[in-house]
N, C-alpha and C positions, 0 to 999 in steps of 0.2 A: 421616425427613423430615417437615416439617410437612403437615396438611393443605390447607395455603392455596397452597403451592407446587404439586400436584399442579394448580392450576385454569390456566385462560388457554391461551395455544396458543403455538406456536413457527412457523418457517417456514424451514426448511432447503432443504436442497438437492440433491439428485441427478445425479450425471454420468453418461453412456451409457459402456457396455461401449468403446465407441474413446475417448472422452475419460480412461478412466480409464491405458487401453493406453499411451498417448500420455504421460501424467503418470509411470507407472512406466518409462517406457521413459527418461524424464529425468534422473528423479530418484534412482531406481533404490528406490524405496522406496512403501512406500504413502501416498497424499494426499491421500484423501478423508476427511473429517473422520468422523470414528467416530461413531455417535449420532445421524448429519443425515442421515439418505437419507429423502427422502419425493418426491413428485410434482412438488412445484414447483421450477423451476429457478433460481432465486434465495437469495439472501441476504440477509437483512431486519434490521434492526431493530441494525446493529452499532455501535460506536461509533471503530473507528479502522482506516485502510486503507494498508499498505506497498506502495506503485508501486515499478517495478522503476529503477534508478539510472538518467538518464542515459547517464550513459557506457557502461553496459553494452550498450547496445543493439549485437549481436552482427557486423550488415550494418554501420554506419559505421565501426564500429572496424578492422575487418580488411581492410578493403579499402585494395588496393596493400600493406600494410603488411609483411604478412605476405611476401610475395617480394621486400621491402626486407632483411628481419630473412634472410631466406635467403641471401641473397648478400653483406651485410655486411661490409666487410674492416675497419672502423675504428671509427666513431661513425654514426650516424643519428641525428637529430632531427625531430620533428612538430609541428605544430599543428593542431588539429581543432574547430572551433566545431560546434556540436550545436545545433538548435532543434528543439522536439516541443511539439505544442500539441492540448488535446483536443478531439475532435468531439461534436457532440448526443447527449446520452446522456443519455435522461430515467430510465433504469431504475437507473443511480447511484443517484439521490433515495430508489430504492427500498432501497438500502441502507444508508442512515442512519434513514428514517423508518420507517412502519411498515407491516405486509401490502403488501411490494414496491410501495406506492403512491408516488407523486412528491410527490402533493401528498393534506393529510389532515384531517380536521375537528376542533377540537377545539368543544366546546360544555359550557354550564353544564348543571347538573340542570334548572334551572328557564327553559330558552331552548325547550324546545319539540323540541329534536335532538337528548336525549338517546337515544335509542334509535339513533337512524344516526350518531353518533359515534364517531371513533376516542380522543379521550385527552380526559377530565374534564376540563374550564377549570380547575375550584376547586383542582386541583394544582398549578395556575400559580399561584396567587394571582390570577385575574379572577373579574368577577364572576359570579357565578350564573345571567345572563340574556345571557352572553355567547356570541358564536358566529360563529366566521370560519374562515379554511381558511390554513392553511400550505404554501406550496409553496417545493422546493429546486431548484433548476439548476447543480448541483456544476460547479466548471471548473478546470482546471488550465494551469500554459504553465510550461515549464522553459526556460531555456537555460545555457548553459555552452562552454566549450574546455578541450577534454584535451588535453596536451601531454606528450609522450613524448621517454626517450631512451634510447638504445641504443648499449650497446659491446659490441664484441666480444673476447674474451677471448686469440682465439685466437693474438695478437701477443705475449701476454705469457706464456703457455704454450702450448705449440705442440697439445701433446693437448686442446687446447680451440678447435682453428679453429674446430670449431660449435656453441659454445659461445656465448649474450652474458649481459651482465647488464643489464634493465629495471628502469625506473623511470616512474610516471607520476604526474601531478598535476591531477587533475580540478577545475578551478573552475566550479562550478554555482549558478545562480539557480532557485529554485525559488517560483513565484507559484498559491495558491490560494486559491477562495472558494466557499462553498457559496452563495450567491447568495439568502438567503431572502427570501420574499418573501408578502403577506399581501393576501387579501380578505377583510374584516370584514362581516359581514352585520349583527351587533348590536353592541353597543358603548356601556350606559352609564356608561363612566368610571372610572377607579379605583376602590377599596373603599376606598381611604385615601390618604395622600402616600408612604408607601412603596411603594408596589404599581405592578408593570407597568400602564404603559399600553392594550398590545395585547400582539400576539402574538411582534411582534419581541422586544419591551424584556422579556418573560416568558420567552423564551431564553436572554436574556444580562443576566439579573440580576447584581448584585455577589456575593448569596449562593452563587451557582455558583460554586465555587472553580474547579472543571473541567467539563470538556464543553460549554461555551457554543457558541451556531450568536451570529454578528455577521453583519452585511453587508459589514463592510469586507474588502479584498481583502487578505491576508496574505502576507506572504514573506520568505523570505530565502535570505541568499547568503553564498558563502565554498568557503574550498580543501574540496572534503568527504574527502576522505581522500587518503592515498600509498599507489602499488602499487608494492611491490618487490621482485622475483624474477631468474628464470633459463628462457633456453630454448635449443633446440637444436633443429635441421633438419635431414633426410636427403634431401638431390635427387640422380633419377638424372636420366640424359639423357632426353631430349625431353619437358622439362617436367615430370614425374612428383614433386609435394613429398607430403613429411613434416615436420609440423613439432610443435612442445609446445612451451608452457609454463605456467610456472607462476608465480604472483606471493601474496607477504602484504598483504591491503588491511586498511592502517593508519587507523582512523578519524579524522578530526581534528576534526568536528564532532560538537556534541551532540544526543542524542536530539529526538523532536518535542516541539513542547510542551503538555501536555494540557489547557492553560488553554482549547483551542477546540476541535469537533470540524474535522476534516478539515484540520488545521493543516498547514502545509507539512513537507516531507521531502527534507533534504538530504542525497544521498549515503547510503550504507546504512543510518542511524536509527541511527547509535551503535555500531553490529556491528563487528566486527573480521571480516575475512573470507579463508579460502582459496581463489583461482580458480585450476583448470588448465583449460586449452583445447588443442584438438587440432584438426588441418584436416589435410585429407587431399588436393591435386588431382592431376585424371585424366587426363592430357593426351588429344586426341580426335583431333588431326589427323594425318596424313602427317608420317612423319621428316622428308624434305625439303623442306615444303613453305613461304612465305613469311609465314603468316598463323601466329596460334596459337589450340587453343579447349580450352578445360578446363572438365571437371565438376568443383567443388570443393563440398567439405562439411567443414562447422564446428560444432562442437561444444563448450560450455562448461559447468563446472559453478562453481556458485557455495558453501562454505559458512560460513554465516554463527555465528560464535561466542554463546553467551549473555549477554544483556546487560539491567541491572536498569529497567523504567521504569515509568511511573505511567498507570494504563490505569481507563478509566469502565467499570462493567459494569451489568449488569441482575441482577435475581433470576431462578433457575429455573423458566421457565414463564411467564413475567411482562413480555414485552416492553413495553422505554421504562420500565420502574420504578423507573431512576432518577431520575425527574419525579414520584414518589410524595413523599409529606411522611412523615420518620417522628418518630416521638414516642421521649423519652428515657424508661426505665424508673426512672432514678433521681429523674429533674424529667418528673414529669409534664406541667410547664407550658411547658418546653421542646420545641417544633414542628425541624423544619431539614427543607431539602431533602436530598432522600436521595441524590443525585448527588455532598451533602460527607462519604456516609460510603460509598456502594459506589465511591467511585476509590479504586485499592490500588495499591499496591506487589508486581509481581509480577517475577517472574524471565522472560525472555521467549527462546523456543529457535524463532526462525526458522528451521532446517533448513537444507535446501539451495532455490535457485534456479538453473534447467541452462536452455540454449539450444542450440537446432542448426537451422543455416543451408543449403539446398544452391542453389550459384548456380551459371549458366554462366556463362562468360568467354570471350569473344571479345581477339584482340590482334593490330594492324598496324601496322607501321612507329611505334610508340611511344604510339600509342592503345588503347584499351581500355575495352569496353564490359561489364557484367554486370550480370545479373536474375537476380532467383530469391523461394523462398519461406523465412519463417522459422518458427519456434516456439518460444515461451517457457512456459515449465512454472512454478510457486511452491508448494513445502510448504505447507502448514497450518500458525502457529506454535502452539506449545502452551505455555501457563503454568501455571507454578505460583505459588503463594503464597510469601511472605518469612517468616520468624521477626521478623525485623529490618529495619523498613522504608525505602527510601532517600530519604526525605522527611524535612520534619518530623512530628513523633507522628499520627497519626490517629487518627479517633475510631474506637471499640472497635462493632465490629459489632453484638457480644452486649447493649450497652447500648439497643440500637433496636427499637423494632416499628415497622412500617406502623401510620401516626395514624388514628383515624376523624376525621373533619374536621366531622363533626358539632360546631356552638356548644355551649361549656359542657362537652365530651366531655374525661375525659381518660384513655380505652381504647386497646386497638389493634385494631385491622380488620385480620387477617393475610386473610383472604380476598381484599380488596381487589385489582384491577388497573387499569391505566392507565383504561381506557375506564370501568369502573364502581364506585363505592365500595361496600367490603363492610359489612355488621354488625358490631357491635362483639362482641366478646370477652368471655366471661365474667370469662375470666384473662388479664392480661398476658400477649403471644404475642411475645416478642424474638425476631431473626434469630440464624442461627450462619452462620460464615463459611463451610461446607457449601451456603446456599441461594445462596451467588454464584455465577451462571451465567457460566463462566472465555471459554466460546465468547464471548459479546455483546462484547468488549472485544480477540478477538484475528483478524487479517488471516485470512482462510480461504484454501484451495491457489484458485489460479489456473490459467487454460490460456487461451493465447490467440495465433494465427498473423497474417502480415502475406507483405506483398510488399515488394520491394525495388527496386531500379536504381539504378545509378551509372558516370559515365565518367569516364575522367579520363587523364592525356597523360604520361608519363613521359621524361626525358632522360635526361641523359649523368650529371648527379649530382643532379638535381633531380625532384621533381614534384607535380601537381597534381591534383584530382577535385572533385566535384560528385556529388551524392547525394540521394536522399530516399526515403521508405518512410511507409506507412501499416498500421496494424495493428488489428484486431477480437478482442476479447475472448469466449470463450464465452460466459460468464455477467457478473453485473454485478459482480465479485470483481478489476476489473480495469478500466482507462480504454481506452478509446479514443482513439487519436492518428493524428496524422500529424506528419511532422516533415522534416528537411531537412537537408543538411552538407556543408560543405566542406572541404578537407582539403590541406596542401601541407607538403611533406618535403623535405630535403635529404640527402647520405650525404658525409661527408668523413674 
């Protein structure tokens, strides 16, 4: 490994002995990321983040649903509209930019801040005597309706009364923006007619093929994938279920797209996925009594297949180095930002994503009341590198060093990092695909619990609910929301 990679610093992350209990107790695997344990509890400096689906949210989906699917003689059908929208969450910010900060300075050599600076101006292409502060306010709001249906089997083979076969069809909107936002303390002007103006337009240059931070509010929308499976119920008397299933979620939309950081994410990013889920309730009351109250507990696991997609990274040690300029070994004279040669093409193994719910349930005369707590778990995804990239050609790593940006220079500065530029090189010091640090570009494990409630009226072949839940993320590896649903069935 070079020596320029050993410099800079990282800022990982460390889980308590119960957050990690809690993740293996999910996932059934290990998820804390190998290599990252240190003090701080954060995640810094990454460049892309997988939120858990809509519609998986564990509390709106099962409720009523499941003691529909149990008693079933024919067909059932659903609608479920879904709204989740995030709360303040300034420590996000911390996770795109850099040292867990929201907001962060960039300054020229020659503004007078070059010492309490976090990232060189002159790597943006501003000028010299420039110096302003960038701040993020990440925000997200999804919506959507899943719509389900369910038949039962057991009319057409009799050894399958508890038997059905599901089908569901998630159509989700998914709206995000990193909200950047900028106070300029100096500012005299371009260096030239191509060059960023400030700090916005120095994010979201045209040469940025990927990773660009805009203002504008992004999104999109469509069926994000088909779930279709099979499950089966065991009830005894007075209230006491069993129930499983299992379903293949069929992706139908495309990956995100890496032309921006924090780009929207519909449905599971392209994953093809296996869910089985299990619930288990405990009936509480008196055999003969009028009312009914169960402990119920839900349990889900998610996993998600390999799938190939185009991810920003940083060098080893070197956070935000993809805002460094590197110099070509073959053209000297040739400069580019290095964000158009560390995005790659990697193979990408999301793991599993589990949940488990435990609520009580109240029920009289065709009402029904339920609270409770939930927790959602997320692997760590881990990548690897392609032989064969799914893009078109990209530029060849080994061609590149870190530029010294010194006028008239045409060395490389491997020492270099974001905050200060290194000396030049005696000898040409090109990258190998070894110094791409594979972490900075992939989702790290998550843990994060929520509450719950929902009531809702059931008939003779119909019903209805109302819902909402809010939920808290441990660390900043995960959003903050709260959200809302309604839901109404029929069984024919």
């Amino acid at each position: 490994m070079h020596q320029h990679l050993l410099e800079g610093g990282t800022y990982p992350m460390k889980y308590s002995a119960r957050h990690r209990y809690l993740g293996l107790l999910l996932l059934g695997s290990g998820w804390v990321e190998p290599g990252y344990a240190d003090e701080t509890p954060f995640f810094t400096s990454r460049s892309f983040l997988f939120e858990r689906p809509l519609n998986q949210n564990i509390a709106a989906r099962n409720f009523f649903w499941q003691d529909i699917e149990a008693e079933l003689e024919y067909n059932g059908i659903r609608v479920l509209p879904l709204y989740q929208h995030t709360r303040c969450n300034l420590r996000l910010a911390g996770y795109f930019l850099l040292n867990c900060q929201s907001s962060i300075t960039i300054a020229g050599n020659d503004s007078g801040a070059a010492l309490t600076r976090d990232v060189c101006a002159e790597y943006l292409r501003l000028p010299s005597t420039f110096n302003g502060i960038l701040s993020l306010t990440p925000y997200e709001r999804q919506t959507g309706t899943l719509v389900t249906y369910n038949h039962n089997l057991g009319h057409i083979i009799k050894w399958l009364e508890r038997v059905w076969f599901t089908v569901s069809f998630p159509i989700i909107s998914c709206k995000r923006a990193l909200n950047p936002s900028q106070r300029i303390l100096t500012n005299p002007g371009p260096i030239n007619d191509n060059a960023p103006s400030d700090l916005l337009s120095a994010f979201n240059q045209p040469s940025f093929r990927y990773g660009r931070m805009t203002t504008h509010v992004l999104s999109k929308a469509g069926l994000s994938e088909i779930n279709i499976g099979f499950g089966t119920t065991f009830a005894a008397k007075n209230d006491f279920l069993l129930w499983y299933q299992t379903t293949l979620d069929i992706q139908t939309f495309k990956r995100a797209d890496p032309t921006f950081l924090f780009s929207p994410v519909v449905g599971p990013n392209g994953h093809f996925a296996w869910s089985n889920e299990v619930a288990i309730g405990f009936p509480l009351q008196p055999e003969d009594s009028c009312y009914h109250v169960r402990l119920i507990m839900n349990l889900a696991s998610h996993f998600y297949f390999p799938k190939n997609q185009i991810r920003v990274f940083d060098l080893h040690h070197k956070p935000w180095s993809r805002y460094l300029l590197l110099r070509n070994q073959r053209d000297r004279s040739l400069v580019v930002p290095a964000i158009s040669v560390l995005s790659q093409c990697v193979r990408v193994h999301p793991h599993c994503a589990g949940e488990l719910a435990i609520s009580l349930a109240g029920a009289y005369e065709g009402y029904t009341i339920e609270a409770g707590y939930f927790l959602w778990a997320r692997n760590q995804e881990r990548l690897t590198f392609l032989r064969q990239g799914c893009s078109p050609t990209r530029p060849l790593v080994t061609d590149f060093g870190i530029a010294d940006i010194t006028p008239e220079s045409t060395c490389s500065a491997s020492n270099s990092t974001i905050f200060q530029p290194g000396t030049p090189d005696t000898t040409f010091v090109t990258l190998f695909q070894n110094d791409i640090n594979l972490h900075s570009g992939a989702t790290p494990g998550a843990l994060s619990q929520g509450v719950h409630i929902e009531l809702g009226y059931r008939g003779t072949c119909a019903y209805a609910a109302l819902g909402s839940w809010i939920e808290q993320p441990h660390t900043n590896t995960a959003l903050k929301t709260w959200g809302v649903f309604g839901t109404i069935g029929t069984e024919f």
